[in-house]
MARKOLTOR-145154 format. One line per field, with one value per residue (C-alpha): residue number from 0; residue in three letters; x, y, z. Coordinates in steps of 0.25 Angstrom, whole numbers, plus 5000, padded with zeros to 4 digits. Layout:
N
resi: [NUM | ...]
resn: [ALA | ...]
x: [X | ...]
y: [Y | ...]
z: [Z | ...]
END
This chain:
465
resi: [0 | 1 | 2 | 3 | 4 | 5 | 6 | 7 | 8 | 9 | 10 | 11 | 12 | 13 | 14 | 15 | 16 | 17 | 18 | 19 | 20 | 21 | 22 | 23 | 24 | 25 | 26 | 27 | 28 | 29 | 30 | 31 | 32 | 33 | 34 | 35 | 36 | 37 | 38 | 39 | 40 | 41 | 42 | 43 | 44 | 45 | 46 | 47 | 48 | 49 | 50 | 51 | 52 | 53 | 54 | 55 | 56 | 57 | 58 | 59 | 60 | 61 | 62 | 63 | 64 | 65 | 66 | 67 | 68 | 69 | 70 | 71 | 72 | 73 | 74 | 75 | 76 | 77 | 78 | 79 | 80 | 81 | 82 | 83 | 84 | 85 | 86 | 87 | 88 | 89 | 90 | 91 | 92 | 93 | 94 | 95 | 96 | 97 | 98 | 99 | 100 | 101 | 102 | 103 | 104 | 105 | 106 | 107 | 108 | 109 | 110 | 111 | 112 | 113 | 114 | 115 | 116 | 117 | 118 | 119 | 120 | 121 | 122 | 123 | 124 | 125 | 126 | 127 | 128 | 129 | 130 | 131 | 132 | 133 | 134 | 135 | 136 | 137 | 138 | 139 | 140 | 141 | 142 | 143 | 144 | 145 | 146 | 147 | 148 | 149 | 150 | 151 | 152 | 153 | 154 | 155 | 156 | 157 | 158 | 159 | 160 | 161 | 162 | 163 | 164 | 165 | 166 | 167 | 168 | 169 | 170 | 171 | 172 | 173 | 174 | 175 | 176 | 177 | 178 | 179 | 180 | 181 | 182 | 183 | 184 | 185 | 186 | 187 | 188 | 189 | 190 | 191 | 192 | 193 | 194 | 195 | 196 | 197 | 198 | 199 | 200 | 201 | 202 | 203 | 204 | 205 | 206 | 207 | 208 | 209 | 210 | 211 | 212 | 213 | 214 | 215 | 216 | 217 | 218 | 219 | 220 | 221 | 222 | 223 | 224 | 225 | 226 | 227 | 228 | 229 | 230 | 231 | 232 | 233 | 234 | 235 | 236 | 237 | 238 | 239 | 240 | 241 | 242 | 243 | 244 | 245 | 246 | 247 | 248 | 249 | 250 | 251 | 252 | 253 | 254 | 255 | 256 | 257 | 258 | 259 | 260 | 261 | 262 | 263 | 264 | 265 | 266 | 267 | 268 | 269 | 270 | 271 | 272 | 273 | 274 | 275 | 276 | 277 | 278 | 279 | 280 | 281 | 282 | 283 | 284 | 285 | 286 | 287 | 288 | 289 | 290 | 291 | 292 | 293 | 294 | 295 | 296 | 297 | 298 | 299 | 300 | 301 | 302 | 303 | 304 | 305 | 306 | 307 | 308 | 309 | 310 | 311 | 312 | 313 | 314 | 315 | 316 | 317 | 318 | 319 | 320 | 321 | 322 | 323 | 324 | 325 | 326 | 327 | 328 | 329 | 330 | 331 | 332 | 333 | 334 | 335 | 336 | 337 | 338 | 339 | 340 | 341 | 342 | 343 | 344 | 345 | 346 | 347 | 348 | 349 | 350 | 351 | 352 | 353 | 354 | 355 | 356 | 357 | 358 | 359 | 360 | 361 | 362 | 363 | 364 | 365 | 366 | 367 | 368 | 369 | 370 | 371 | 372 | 373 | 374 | 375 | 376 | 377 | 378 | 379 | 380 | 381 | 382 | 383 | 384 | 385 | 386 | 387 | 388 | 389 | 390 | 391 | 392 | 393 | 394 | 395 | 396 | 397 | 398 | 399 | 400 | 401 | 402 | 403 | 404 | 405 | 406 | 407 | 408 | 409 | 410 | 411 | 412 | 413 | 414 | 415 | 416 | 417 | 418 | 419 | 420 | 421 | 422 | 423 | 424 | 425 | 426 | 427 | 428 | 429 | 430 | 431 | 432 | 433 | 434 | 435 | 436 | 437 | 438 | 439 | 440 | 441 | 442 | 443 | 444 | 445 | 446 | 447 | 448 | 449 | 450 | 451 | 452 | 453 | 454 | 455 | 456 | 457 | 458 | 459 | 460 | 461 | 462 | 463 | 464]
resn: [UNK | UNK | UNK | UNK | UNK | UNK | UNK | UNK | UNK | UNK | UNK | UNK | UNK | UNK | UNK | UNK | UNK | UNK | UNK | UNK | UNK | UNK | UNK | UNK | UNK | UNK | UNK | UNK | UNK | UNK | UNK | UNK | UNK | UNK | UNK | UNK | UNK | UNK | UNK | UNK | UNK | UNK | UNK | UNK | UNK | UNK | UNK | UNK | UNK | UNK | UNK | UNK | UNK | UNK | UNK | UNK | UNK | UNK | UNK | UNK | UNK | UNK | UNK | UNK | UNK | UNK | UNK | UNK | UNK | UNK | UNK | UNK | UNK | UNK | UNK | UNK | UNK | UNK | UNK | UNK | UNK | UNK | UNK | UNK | UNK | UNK | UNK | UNK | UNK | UNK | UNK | UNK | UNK | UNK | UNK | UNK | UNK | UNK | UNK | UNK | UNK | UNK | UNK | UNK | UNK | UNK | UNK | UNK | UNK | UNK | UNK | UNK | UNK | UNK | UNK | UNK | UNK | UNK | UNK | UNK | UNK | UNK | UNK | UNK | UNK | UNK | UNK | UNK | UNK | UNK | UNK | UNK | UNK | UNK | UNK | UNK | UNK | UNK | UNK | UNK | UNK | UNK | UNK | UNK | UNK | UNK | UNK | UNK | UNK | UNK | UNK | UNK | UNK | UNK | UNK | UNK | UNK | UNK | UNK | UNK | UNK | UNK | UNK | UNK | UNK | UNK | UNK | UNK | UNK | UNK | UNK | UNK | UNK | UNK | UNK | UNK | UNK | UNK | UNK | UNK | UNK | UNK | UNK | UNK | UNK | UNK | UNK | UNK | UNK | UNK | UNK | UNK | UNK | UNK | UNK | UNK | UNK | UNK | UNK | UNK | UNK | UNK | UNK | UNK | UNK | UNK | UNK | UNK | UNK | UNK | UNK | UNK | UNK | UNK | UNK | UNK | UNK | UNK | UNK | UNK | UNK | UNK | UNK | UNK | UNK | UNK | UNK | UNK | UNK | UNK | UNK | UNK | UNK | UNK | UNK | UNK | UNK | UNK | UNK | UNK | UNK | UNK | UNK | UNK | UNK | UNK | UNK | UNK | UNK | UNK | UNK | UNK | UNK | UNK | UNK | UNK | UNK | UNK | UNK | UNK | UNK | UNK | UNK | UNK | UNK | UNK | UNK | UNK | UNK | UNK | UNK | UNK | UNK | UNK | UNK | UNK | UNK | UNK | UNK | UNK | UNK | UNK | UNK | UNK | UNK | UNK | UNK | UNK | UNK | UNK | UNK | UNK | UNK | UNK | UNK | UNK | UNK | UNK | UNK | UNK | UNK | UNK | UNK | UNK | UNK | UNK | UNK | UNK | UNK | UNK | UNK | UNK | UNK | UNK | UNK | UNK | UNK | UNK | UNK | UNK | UNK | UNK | UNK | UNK | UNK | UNK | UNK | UNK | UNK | UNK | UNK | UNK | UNK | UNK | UNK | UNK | UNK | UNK | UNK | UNK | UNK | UNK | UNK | UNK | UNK | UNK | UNK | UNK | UNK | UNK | UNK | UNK | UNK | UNK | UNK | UNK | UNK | UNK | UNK | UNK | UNK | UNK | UNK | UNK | UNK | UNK | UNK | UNK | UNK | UNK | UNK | UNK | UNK | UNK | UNK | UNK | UNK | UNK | UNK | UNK | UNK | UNK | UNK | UNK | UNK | UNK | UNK | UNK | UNK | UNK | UNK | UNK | UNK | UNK | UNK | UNK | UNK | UNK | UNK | UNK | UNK | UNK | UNK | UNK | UNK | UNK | UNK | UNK | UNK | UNK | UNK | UNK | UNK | UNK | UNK | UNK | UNK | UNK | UNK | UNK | UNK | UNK | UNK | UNK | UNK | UNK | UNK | UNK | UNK | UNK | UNK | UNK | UNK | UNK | UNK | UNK | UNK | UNK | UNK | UNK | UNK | UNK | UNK | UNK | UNK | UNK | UNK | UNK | UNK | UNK | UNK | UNK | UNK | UNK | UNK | UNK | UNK | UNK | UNK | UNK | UNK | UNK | UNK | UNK | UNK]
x: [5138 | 5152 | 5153 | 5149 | 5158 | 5170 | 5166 | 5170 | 5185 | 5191 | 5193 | 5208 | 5216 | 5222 | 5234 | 5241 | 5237 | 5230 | 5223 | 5217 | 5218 | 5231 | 5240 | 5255 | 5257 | 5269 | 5279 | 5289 | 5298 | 5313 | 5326 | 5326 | 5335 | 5333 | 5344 | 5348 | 5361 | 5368 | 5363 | 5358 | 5353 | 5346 | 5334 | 5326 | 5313 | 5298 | 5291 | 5278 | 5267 | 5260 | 5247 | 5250 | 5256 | 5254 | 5256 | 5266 | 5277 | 5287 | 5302 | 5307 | 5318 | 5333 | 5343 | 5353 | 5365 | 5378 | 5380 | 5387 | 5377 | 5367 | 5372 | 5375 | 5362 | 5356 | 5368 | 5366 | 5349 | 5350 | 5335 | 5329 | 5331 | 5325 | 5319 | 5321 | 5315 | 5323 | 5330 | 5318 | 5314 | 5302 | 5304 | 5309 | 5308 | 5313 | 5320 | 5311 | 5319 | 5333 | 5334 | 5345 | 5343 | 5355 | 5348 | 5355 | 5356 | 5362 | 5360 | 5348 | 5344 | 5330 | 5326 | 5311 | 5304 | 5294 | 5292 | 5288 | 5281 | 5281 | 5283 | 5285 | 5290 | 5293 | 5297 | 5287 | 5293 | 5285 | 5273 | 5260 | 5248 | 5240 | 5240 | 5235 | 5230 | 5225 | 5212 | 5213 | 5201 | 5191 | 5176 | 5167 | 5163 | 5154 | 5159 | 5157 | 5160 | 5173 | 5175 | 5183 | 5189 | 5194 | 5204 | 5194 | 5191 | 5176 | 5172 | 5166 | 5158 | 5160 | 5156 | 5171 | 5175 | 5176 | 5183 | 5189 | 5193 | 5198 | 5205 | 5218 | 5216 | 5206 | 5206 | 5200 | 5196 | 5191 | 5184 | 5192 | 5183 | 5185 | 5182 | 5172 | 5181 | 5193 | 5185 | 5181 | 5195 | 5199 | 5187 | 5192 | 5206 | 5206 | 5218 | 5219 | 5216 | 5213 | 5200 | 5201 | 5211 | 5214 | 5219 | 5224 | 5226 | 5228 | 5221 | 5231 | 5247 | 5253 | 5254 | 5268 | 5268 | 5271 | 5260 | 5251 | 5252 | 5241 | 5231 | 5232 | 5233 | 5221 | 5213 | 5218 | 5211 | 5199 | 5200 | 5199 | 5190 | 5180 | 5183 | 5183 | 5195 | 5209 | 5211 | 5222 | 5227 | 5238 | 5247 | 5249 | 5255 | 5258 | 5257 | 5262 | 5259 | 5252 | 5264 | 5266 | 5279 | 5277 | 5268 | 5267 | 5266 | 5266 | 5259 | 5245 | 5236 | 5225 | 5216 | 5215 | 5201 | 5189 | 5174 | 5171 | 5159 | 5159 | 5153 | 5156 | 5144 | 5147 | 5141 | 5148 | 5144 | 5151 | 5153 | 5165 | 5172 | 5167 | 5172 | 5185 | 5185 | 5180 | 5191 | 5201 | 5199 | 5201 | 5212 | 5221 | 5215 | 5226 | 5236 | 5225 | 5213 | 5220 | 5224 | 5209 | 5206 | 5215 | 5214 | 5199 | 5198 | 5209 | 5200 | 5188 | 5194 | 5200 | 5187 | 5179 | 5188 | 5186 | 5199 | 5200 | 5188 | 5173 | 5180 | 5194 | 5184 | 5178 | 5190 | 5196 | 5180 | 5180 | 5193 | 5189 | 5177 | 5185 | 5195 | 5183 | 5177 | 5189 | 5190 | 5178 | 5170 | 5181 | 5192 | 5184 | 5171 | 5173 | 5160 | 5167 | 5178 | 5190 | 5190 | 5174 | 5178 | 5186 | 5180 | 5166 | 5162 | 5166 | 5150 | 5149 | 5159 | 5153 | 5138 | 5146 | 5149 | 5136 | 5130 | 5138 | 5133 | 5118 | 5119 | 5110 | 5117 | 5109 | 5114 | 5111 | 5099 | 5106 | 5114 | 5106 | 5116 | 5122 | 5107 | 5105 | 5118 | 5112 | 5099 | 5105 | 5115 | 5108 | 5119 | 5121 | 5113 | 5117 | 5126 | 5139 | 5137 | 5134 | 5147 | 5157 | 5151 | 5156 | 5170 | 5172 | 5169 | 5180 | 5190 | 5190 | 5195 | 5189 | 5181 | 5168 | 5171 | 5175 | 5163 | 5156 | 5161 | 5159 | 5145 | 5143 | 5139 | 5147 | 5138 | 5136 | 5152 | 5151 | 5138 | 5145 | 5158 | 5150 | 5143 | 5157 | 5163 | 5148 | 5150 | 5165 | 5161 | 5149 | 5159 | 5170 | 5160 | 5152 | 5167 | 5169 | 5157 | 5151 | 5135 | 5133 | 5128 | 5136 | 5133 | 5131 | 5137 | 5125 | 5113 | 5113 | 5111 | 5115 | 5115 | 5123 | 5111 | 5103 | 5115 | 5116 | 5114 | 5115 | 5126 | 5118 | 5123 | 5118 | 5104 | 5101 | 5104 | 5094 | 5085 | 5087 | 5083]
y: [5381 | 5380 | 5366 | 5369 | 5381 | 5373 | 5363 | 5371 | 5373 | 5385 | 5396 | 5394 | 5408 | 5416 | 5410 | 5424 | 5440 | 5450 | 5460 | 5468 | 5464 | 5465 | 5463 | 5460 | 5446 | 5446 | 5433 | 5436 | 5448 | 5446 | 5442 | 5432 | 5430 | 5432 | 5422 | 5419 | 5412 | 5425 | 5432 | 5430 | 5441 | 5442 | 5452 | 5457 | 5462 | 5455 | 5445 | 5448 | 5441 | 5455 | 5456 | 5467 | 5471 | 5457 | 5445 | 5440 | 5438 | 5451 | 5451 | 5464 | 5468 | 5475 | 5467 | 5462 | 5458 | 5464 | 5477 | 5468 | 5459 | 5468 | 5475 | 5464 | 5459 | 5473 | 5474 | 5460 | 5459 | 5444 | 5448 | 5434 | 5426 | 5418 | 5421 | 5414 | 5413 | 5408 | 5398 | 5395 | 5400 | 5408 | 5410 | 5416 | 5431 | 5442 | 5453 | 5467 | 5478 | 5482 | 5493 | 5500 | 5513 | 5522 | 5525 | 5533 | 5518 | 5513 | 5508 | 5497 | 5487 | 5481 | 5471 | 5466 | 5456 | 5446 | 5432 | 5425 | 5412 | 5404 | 5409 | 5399 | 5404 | 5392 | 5378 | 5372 | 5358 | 5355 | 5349 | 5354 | 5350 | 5360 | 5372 | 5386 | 5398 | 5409 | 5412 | 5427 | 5434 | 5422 | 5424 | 5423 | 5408 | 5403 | 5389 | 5381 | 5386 | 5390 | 5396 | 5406 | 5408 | 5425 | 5429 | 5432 | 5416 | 5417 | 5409 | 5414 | 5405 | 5407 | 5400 | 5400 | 5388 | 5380 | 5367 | 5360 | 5345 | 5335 | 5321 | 5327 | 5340 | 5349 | 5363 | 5373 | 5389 | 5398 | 5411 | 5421 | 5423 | 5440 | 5437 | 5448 | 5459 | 5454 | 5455 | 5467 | 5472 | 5465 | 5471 | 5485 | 5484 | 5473 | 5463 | 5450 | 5447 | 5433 | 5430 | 5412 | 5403 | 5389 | 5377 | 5365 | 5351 | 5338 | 5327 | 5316 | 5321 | 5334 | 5346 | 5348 | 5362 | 5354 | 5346 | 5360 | 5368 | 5360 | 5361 | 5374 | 5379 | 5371 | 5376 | 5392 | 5387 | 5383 | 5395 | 5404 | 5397 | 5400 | 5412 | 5418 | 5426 | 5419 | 5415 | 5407 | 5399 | 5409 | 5409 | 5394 | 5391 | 5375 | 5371 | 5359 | 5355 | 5369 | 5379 | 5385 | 5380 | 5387 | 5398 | 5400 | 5413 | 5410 | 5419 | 5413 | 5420 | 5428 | 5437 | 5453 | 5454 | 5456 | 5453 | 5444 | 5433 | 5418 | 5406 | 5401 | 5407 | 5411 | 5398 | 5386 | 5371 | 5360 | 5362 | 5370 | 5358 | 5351 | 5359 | 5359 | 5345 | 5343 | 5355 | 5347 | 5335 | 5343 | 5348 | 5337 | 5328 | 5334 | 5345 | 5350 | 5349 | 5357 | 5369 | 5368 | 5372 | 5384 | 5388 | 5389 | 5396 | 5405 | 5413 | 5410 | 5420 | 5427 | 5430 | 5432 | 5442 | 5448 | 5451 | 5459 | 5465 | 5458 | 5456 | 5450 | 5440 | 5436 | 5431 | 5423 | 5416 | 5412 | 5406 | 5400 | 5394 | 5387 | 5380 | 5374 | 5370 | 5362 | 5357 | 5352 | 5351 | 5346 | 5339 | 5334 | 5332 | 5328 | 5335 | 5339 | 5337 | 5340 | 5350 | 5352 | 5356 | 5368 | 5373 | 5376 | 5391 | 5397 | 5399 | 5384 | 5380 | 5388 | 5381 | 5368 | 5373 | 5378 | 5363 | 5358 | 5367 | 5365 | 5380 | 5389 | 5397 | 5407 | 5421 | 5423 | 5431 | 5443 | 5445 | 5455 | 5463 | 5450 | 5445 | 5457 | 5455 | 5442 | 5448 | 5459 | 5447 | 5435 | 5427 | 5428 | 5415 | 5411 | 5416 | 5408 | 5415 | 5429 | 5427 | 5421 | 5433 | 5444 | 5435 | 5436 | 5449 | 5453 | 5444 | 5446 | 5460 | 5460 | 5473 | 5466 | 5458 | 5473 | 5479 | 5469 | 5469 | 5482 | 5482 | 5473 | 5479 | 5477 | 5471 | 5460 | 5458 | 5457 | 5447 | 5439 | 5439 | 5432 | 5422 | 5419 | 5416 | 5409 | 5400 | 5395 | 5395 | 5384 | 5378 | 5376 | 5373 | 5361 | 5357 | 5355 | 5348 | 5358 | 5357 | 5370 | 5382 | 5394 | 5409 | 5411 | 5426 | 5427 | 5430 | 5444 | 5445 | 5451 | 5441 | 5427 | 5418 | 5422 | 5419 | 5405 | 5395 | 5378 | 5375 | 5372 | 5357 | 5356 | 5362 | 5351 | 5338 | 5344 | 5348 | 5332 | 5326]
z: [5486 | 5490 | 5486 | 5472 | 5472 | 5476 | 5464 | 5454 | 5448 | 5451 | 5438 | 5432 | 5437 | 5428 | 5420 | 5420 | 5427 | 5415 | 5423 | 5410 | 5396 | 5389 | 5401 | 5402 | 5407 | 5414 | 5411 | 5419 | 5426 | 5429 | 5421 | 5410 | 5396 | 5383 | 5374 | 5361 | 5355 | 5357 | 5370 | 5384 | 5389 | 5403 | 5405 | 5416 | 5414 | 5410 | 5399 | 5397 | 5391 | 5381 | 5373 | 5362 | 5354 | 5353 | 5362 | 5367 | 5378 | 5380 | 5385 | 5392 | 5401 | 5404 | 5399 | 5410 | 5400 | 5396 | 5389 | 5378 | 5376 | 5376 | 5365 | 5357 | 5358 | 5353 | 5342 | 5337 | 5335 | 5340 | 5346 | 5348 | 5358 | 5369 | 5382 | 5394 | 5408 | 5420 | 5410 | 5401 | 5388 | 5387 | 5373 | 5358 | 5361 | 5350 | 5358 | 5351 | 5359 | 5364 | 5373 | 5377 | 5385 | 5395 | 5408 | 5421 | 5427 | 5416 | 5403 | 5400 | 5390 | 5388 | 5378 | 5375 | 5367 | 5364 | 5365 | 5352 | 5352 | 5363 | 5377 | 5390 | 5403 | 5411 | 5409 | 5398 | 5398 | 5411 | 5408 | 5414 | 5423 | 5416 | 5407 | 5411 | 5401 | 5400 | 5388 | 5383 | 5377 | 5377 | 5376 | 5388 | 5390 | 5403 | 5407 | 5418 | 5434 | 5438 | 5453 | 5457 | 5470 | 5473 | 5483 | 5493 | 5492 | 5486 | 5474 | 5461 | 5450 | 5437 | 5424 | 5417 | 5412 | 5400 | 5398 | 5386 | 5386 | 5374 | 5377 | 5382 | 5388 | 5398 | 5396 | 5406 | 5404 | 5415 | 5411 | 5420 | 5433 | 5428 | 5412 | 5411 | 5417 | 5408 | 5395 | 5399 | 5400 | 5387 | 5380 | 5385 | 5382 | 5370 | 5369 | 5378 | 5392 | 5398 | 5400 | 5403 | 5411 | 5408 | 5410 | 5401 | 5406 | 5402 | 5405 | 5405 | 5410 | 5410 | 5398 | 5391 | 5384 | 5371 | 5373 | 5376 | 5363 | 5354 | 5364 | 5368 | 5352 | 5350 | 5361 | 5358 | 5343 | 5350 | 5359 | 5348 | 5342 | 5354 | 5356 | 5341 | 5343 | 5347 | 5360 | 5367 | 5380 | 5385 | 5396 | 5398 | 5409 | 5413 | 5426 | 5433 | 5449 | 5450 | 5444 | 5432 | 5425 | 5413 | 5406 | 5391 | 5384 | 5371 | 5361 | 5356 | 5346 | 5353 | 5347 | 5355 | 5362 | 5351 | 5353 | 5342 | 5341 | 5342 | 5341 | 5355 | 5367 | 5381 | 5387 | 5380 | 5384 | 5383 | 5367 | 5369 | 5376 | 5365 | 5354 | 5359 | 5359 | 5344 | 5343 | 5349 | 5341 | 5326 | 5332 | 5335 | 5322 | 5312 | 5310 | 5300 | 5308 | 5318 | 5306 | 5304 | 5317 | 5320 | 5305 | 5304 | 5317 | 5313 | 5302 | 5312 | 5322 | 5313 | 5304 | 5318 | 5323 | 5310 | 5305 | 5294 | 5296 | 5291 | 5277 | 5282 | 5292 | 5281 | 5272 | 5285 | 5287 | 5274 | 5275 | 5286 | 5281 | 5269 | 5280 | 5285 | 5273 | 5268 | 5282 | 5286 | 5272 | 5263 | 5272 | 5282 | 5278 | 5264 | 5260 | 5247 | 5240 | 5231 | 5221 | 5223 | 5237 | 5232 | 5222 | 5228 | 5232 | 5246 | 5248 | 5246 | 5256 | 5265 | 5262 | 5264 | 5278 | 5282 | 5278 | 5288 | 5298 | 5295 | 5295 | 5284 | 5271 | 5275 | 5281 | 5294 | 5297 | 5306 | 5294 | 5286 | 5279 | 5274 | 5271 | 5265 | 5255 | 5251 | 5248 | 5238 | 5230 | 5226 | 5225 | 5238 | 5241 | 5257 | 5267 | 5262 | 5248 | 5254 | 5263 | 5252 | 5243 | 5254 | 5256 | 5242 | 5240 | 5252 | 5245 | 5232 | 5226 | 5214 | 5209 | 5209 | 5224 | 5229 | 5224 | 5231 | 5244 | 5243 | 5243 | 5254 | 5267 | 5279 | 5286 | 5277 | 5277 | 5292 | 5292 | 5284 | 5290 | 5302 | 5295 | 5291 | 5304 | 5308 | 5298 | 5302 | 5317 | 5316 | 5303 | 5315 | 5326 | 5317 | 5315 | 5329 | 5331 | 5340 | 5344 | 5353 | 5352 | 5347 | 5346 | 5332 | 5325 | 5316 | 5325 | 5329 | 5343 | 5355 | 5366 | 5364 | 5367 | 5356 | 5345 | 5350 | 5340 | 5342 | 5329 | 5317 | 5315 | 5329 | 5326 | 5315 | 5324 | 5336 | 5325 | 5319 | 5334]
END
């Protein structure tokens, strides 16, 4: 048992300290200096790395300059400037508050700010072995066996891990050995916490920051598209010879914490890896391919965290849909063209779609107010018309579309608002060539197991052998 214990790789450790949701990350505590063409001025105090109001990396501290200076500074609004770190530049910061206050002791001046954009403590020009991140607010996935090892020296299994390989690159994510307490928390409190490690290397030589920011913007698109909400790599840190040289806190685009649903199933196989490949590929083919993928996931997110309500997800799905459509049906495909291909009806694009799913214009049987819609319009022939019917009844401000929405029950609006994001989920995952099985939105049930489904494009072939 020990043999097969000591077999399996250890779980990354955490790439930085959040003991609870939400918490400051501390960058760094003693003096540094904030520069521009007209100033130097030396400050002692903290950088932090913050989550709200929103996040990003904080400046604070007592300023350790001349009277003069100090006054000039305030007098003379020259606010940005640049922050540096034991010689090096940590980055563009905008200097937000003067302080000026008369105590017993003497009088004191604090300044603080914020860090916009990109933010490096440490010397970036060094390349790197391997890349080290932390993964905020990432859904619960089982993966192959990591072991962990505690301070009293005895070993713990866990089923952690998941693994993403193309041609150039081997990316590892560790679950955090205490993920179920942390999502606890982060349910409690809402926000941001870290809930994966990871690490990124190369297969061939060592990693220059330069060389690091496709992949890691392409894998946060894949992230995200994963997880249903925004996710990112944070916190990278690169390492050479086993020490950190530099850490970068830069600010990605990560959504706060909210339960949503998505494709992806707590137990992934090796179609993941796959996907990511196929991901992988589309990605580096063109500049437009690659705008294909983070803008169609864009609305997918965005309709699925249901911004602006039922209603509003409904509007960004659609526009979703039509990226795909042109896409896939008309630029890649070639399944119809020119003028014919703009001019046919949103419900017919969407039929177009579904043809290439194998997947049925009929509306899903748990859907019964949307069923029940159907039933009452005759025109409303299939789920692509009923849908398109509720879309244009939201977008159109017209008496007569006003009076319609107005009639249709909210339960309706909502079904259809899943149907919606259904369709763009299994649109994006035929793209991607994936042939697993998925949890599918439209069957109401309680338990994951019973809402797994093989994709329909996969059903056909296995009905065909």
């Amino acid at each position: 048992m020990k043999d097969k214990r000591e077999n399996h790789p250890n779980i990354i450790t955490d790439v930085v300290e959040m003991p609870e949701a939400n918490s400051t990350v501390e960058i760094y505590r003693g003096e540094y200096f904030i520069k521009n063409e007209k100033y130097n001025i030396r400050v002692k105090g903290r950088i932090t790395y913050d989550w709200f109001p929103s996040i990003g990396v904080r400046f604070y501290g007592n300023i350790n300059n001349d009277e003069n200076e100090i006054r000039f500074l305030k007098s003379n609004n020259t606010y940005y400037c640049n922050v540096f770190i034991d010689g090096l530049k940590l980055g563009k910061g905008i200097i937000r508050r003067l302080k000026i206050e008369t105590t017993p002791k003497g009088t004191i001046y604090t300044l603080a700010g914020i860090i916009s954009g990109s933010a490096i403590h440490g010397d970036k020009s060094i390349c790197a072995d391997k890349i080290k991140f932390g993964i905020p607010n990432l859904r619960n996935f089982l993966g192959s066996i990591v072991q962990r090892v505690n301070s009293s020296k005895s070993t713990t299994l866990l089923t952690n891990r998941l693994e993403f390989n193309d041609d150039k690159c081997k990316i590892i994510i560790d679950k955090c050995y205490d993920y179920e307490k942390r999502l606890e928390n982060l349910k409690e409190k809402g926000g941001f916490v870290i809930l994966y490690n990871g690490e990124l290397t190369y297969k061939k030589g060592t990693i220059s920051y330069s060389s690091l920011q496709d992949i890691i913007y392409c894998f946060n698109t894949f992230l995200s598209f994963i997880n249903g909400r925004r996710t990112a790599a944070i916190f990278l840190e690169g390492i050479a010879n086993d020490i950190v040289k530099w850490t970068e806190y830069s600010t990605y685009k990560i959504d706060p914490y909210k339960t949503v649903s998505s494709w992806t199933k707590t137990v992934p196989r090796e179609g993941l890896n796959v996907l990511w490949m196929r991901f992988r590929k589309i990605w580096k083919q063109s500049p437009d391919d690659k705008n294909f993928l983070i803008t169609s996931i864009h609305w997918y997110v965005e309709a699925n965290s249901n911004a602006g309500f039922s209603e509003g997800s409904i509007i960004l799905a659609q526009t979703a849909l039509e990226l795909i459509y042109n896409w896939w049906i008309v630029e890649n495909k070639k399944i119809i063209l020119g003028k014919d291909s703009e001019n046919i009806s949103a419900s017919n694009k969407i039929r177009i779609l579904l043809s290439q799913l194998n997947l049925s214009n009929t509306i899903p049987t748990a859907f019964t107010a949307l069923r029940d819609l159907q039933k009452a319009d005759n025109n409303l022939i299939d789920s692509p018309e009923a849908i398109v019917y509720i879309r244009n009844a939201i977008v159109h401000s017209q008496e007569k579309k006003r009076n319609k929405l107005s009639t249709i029950p909210t339960d309706a609006i909502y079904e259809a608002q899943q149907v919606y994001i259904w369709y763009i989920e299994l649109s994006l995952l035929c793209i991607l060539d994936y042939n697993d099985e998925y949890y599918d939105r439209c069957i109401r049930e309680l338990y994951e197991d019973k809402c797994l489904r093989l994709v329909p494009w996969k059903v056909t072939i296995q009905n065909d052998l």
